[in-house]
Each structure stands twice: as structure tokens, then as C-alpha cells.
C-alpha positions as CSV (number, residue, x, y, z in Angstrom):
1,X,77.8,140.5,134.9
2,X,76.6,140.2,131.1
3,X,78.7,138.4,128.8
4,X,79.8,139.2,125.3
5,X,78.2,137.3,123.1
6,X,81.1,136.2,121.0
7,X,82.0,134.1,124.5
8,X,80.8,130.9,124.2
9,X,80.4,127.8,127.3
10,X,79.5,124.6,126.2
11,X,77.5,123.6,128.2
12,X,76.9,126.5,130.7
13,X,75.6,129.7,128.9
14,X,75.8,133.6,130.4
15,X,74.8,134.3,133.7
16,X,74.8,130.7,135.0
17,X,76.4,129.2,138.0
18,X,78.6,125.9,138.1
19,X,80.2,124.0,141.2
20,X,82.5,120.9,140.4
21,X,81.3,118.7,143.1
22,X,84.6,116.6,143.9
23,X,85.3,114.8,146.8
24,X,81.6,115.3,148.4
25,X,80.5,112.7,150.5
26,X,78.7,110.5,147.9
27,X,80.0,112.1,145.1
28,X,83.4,110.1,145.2
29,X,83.7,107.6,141.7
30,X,86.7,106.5,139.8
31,X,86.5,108.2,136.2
32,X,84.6,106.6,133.8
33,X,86.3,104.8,130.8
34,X,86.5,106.4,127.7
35,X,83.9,105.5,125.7
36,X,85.0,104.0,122.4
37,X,84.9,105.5,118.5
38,X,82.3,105.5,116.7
39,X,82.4,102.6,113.6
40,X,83.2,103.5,110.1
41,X,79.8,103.7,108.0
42,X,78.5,104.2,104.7
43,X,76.2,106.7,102.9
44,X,73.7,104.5,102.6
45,X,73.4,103.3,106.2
46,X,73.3,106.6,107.3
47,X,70.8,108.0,105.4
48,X,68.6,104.9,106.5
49,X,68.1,106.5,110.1
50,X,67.1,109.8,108.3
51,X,63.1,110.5,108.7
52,X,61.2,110.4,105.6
53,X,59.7,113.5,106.5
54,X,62.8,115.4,106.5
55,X,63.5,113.8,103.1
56,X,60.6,116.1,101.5
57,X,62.4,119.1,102.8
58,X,63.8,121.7,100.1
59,X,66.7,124.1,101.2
60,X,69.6,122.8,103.2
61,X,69.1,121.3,106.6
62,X,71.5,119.6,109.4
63,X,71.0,115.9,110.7
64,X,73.3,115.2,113.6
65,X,72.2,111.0,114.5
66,X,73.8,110.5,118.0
67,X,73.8,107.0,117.4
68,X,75.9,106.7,115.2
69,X,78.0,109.8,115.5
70,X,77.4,111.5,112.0
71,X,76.3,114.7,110.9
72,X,74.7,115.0,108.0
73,X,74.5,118.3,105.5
74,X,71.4,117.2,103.4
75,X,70.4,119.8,100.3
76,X,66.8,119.2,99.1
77,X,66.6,115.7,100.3
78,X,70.3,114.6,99.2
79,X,73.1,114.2,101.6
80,X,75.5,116.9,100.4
81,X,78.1,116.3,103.0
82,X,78.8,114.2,106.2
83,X,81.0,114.8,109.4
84,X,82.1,112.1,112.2
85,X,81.3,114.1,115.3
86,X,81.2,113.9,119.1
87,X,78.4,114.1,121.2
88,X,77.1,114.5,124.6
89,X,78.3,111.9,127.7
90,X,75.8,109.4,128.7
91,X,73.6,112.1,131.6
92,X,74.8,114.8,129.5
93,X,73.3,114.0,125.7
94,X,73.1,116.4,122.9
95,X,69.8,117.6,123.0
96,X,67.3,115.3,120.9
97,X,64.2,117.2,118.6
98,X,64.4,119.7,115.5
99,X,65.9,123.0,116.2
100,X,67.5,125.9,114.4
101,X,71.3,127.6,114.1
102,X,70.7,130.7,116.3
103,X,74.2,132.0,116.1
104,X,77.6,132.0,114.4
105,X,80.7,133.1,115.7
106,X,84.1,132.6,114.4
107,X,87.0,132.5,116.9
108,X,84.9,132.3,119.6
109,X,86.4,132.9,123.1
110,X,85.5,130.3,125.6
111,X,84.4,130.7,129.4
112,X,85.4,127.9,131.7
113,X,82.2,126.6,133.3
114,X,83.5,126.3,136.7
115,X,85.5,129.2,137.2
116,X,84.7,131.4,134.8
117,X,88.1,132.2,133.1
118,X,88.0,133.0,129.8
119,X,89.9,131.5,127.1
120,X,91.2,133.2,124.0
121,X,90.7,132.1,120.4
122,X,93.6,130.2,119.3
123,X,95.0,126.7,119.4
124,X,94.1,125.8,123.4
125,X,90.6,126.8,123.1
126,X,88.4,124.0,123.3
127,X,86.2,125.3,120.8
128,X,88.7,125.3,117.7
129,X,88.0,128.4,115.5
130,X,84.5,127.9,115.1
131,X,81.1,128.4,116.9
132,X,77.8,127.5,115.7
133,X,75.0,127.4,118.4
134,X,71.8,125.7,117.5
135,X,70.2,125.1,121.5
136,X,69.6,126.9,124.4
137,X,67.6,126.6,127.9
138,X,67.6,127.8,131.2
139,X,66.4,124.5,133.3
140,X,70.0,124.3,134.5
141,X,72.0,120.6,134.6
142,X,73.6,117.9,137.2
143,X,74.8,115.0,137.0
144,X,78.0,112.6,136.7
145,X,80.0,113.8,133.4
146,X,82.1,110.5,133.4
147,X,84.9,112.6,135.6
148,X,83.3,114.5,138.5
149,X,79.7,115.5,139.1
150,X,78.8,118.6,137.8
151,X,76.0,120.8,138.7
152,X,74.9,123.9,136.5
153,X,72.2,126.2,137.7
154,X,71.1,128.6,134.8
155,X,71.0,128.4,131.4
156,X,72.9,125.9,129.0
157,X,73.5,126.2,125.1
158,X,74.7,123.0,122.6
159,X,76.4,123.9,119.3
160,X,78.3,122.6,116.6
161,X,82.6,123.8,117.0
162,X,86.1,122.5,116.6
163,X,88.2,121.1,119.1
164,X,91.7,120.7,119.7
165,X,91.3,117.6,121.0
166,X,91.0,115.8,117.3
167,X,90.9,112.0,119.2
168,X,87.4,113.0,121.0
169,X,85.5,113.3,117.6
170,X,83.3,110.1,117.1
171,X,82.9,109.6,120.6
172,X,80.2,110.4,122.8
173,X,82.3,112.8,125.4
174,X,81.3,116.2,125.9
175,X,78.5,118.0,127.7
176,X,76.0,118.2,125.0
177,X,77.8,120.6,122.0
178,X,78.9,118.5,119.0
179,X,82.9,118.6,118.4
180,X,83.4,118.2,114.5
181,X,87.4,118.1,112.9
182,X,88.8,121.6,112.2
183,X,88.4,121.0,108.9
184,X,84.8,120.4,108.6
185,X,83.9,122.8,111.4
186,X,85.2,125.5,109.0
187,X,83.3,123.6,105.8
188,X,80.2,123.7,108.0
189,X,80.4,127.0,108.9
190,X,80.3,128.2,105.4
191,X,77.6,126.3,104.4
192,X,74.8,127.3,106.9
193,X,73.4,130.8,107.7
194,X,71.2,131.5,111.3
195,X,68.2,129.9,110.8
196,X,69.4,126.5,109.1
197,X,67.3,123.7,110.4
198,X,69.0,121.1,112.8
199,X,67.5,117.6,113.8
200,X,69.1,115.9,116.5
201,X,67.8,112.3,116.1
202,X,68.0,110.1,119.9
């Protein structure tokens, strides 16, 4: 059954199929702790992971550093904003390489990716009010997520959104989409059109 493009999973996109795999034999692991915030940094220490290359660039791009847990909103070479953020679980990482914002949705409705419920825009959705999708393949995904082990077959999609959950941002905790604060997920949204460049450094 298609699905409406204004439904968003992270990580699991239409048409894909996932099993929860609890209790299997060899499957069975105690949760994993959470992993801790990100540390406080400066501009300057920020900018420093930045590639010179990128530095050149005219227009307005996105730098998400996984490392250290900042998104950057750089405007002909200048950092013009930065966001704490949270990325993708250790088995599970934000994907890595230069991309593009291939959609924008605001008040997205989000698809469970284990049973397939929908969720309604509004303040339990997980993506917040805001949707900005940068990544897609269809290679499918398994592994440990830190809670159970999680197997996708199909295609997966990493973006930029909100999150109710404002204690996850700075951490690395989610299945590969970046959770930013309301606020700045709503900043961000304004600021970029489909077809904004996105770097994902390691």
C-alpha cells in the first residue's frame, strides 16, 4: 500500500518491512546505557572540523559533524547559525558523505516502523512539527539499536525534525535522522529550500 508522502518513518521509509526481534534466541541483551550529551563548544572549535573545501562554497549549505553533535547553517563560507543535535545509535549512524534536502514537510505524520500505525501531527509525535529529509536508500537495515535488535527490509530515509523528547538532543540516539530543539527545527526549516546542500561529516 503507497504511502502519502507527508508520512514520514525515520528510519524505515514507504513500502518497507520491520520485525522487532525480542526475545529470539541470541538476540536476548540488557538495554544499552544511554549514551551521554554531547560537551558544550565554541564557534571556533566547530568550524575547525569544517572541510576547507566546503569553505569556498557560495549559497547556504548544512554541516551536521556527528562527532561532536552540531549542525552547522554556513552562508558563503560563514557559520550563520548552529544547532546541538542528535544523531544516529552506534550500528545505526546518520549517514556520512554530502547530500541534498529532498523534501520538506511541516507537521508531518509519523508511521511506527514496526507496526505501522500512524501517528498524528501534534505534541506525541516523535517528529515535532517539522520534517526535512535529506537521505534515502533501499539496502534495508539490522542490527542492535541499544534496546532490541531491529531488522528493516526496504528502504530507509534520514532527516532533520523536532522531537518531543527535548533531553535526546546532543546525544547520539536515534536511527539515523537528526533530532534538533523545536525551536531550531522551525528556524531551520525556514532557512533552507529542497535542494540545500548537506555534509554529514563521520
Amino acid at each position: 500500500m503507497a504511502v502519502p508522502s507527508a508520512v514520514q518513518r525515520c528510519a524505515p521509509a514507504a513500502g518497507t518491512l520491520a520485525l522487532l526481534l525480542i526475545g529470539q534466541p541470541g538476540w536476548a541483551r540488557k538495554p544499552d546505557p544511554i549514551p551521554p550529551s554531547a560537551p558544550a563548544i565554541s564557534d571556533q572549535v566547530a568550524m575547525a572540523r569544517v572541510p576547507t573545501d566546503l569553505l569556498a562554497e557560495p549559497g547556504l549549505q548544512l554541516v551536521l559533524d556527528r562527532r561532536q553533535r552540531q549542525l552547522m547553517v554556513l552562508e558563503n563560507g560563514q557559520l550563520k547559525r548552529r544547532f546541538p543535535a542528535a544523531v544516529g545509535t552506534v550500528g545505526w549512524e546518520t549517514p556520512a558523505g554530502r547530500h541534498r534536502v529532498l523534501e520538506k514537510t511541516a507537521h508531518p505524520v509519523w508511521q511506527h516502523p514496526a507496526n505501522g500505525r500512524n501517528v498524528a501531527p501534534g505534541a506525541a509525535n516523535p517528529l515535532g512539527s517539522r520534517w526535512i529529509g535529506f537521505y534515502r536508500d533501499c539496502h534495508g537495515r539490522n542490527g542492535w539499536d541499544g534496546e532490541r535488535h531491529l531488522q528493516i527490509s526496504g528502504c530507509t530515509v534520514a532527516g532533520f525534525h523536532g522531537t518531543p523528547h527535548r533531553w535526546t538532543v546532543g546525544r547520539a540516539v536515534s536511527h539515523g535522522c537528526v533530532r534538533l530543539y523545536e525551536e531550531n527545527v522551525q528556524e531551520l526549516f525556514d532557512l533552507v529550500e529542497v535542494g540545500t546542500p548537506v555534509t554529514v561529516l563521520p
